[in-house]
C-alpha positions as CSV (number, residue, x, y, z in Angstrom):
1,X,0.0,0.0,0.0
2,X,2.9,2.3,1.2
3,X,4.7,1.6,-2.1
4,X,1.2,2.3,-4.5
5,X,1.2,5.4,-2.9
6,X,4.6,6.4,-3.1
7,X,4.7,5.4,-6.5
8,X,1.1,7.9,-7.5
9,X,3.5,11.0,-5.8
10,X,6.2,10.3,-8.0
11,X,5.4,9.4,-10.8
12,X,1.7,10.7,-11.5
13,X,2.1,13.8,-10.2
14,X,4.4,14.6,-13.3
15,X,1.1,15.7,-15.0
16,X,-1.6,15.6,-12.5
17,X,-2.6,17.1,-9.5
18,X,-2.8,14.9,-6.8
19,X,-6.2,16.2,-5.8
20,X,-7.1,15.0,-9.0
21,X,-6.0,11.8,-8.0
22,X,-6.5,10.9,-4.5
23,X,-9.8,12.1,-5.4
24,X,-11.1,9.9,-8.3
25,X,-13.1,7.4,-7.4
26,X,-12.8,4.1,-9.6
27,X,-12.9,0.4,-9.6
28,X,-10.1,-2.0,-9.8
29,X,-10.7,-2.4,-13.6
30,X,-11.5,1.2,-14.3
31,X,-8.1,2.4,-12.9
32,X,-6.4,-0.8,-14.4
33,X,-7.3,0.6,-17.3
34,X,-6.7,4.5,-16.7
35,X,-3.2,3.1,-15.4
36,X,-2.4,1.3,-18.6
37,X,-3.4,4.4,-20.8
38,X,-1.3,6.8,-18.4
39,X,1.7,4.5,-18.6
40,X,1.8,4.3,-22.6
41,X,0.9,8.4,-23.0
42,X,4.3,8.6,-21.5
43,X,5.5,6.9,-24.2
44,X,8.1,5.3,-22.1
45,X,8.3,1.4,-21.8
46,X,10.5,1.7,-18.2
47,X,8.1,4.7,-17.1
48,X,6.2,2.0,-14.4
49,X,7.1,-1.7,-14.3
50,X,4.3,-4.4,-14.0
51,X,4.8,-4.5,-10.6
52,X,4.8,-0.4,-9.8
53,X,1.5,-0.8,-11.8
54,X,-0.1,-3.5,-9.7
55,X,0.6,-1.6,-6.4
56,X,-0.5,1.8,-8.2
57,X,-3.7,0.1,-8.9
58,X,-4.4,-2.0,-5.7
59,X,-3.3,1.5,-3.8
């Protein structure tokens, strides 16, 4: 949990307010998929590992 949150601060936050974050409220399938569309908008394959993605999305 500590490390899905860590992980929204630094690496989110690059283009969003974390308001805008904490504050969303979505399902385990809705931010699977806002988390997926993020990462590749960033159009960086190392930008978040499988792993940083599963604890951003189970955070």
């Amino acid at each position: 949990m500590i490390l899905g949150k860590t992980l929204v601060s630094r690496k989110c936050s690059i283009c969003h307010n974390l308001d805008r974050i904490f504050g969303a409220s979505k399902n385990s399938q809705e931010w699977t998929s806002t988390v997926g569309r993020m990462a590749a908008t960033m159009d960086d394959p190392d930008f978040l590992s499988e792993q940083e993605k599963e604890a951003i999305i189970a955070f």
